[in-house]
Residue, then its C-alpha position, 0 to 999 in steps of 0.5 A: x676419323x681424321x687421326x684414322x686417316x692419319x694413322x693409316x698415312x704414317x703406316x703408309x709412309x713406314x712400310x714404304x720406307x721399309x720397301x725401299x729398304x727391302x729392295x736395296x738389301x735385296x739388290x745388294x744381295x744379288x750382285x753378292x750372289x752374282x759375284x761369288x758365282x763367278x768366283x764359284x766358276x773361277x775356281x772351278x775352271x781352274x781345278x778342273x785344269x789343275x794337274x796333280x803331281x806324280x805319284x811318289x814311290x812308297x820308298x820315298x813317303x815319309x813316315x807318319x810319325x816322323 
């Protein structure tokens, strides 16, 4: 009975750890995501600002095989 009770204590003790370990990973993860969407939305803001050049006149394209 008592190594049980041992045992159940070890196990105890490893899936806190690993809880732990689970919920800084998470953390981390989340302020990853937190910072590509503000990257997301930095890069959008400045596409939709974004003005394309003048089309050019055909006589003025290059050739493909040139």
């Amino acid at each position: 009975m008592e190594q049980r009770l041992t045992d159940l204590e070890i196990r105890l003790a490893f899936q806190d750890d690993l809880l732990d370990t689970l919920n800084r990973t998470v953390a981390q993860q989340q302020q990853q995501l937190d910072l590509l969407q503000a990257q997301l939305r930095e890069l959008y803001r400045q596409l939709q600002s974004f003005e394309p050049a003048a089309p050019r006149a055909p006589a003025e394209e290059i050739p493909p095989h040139y």
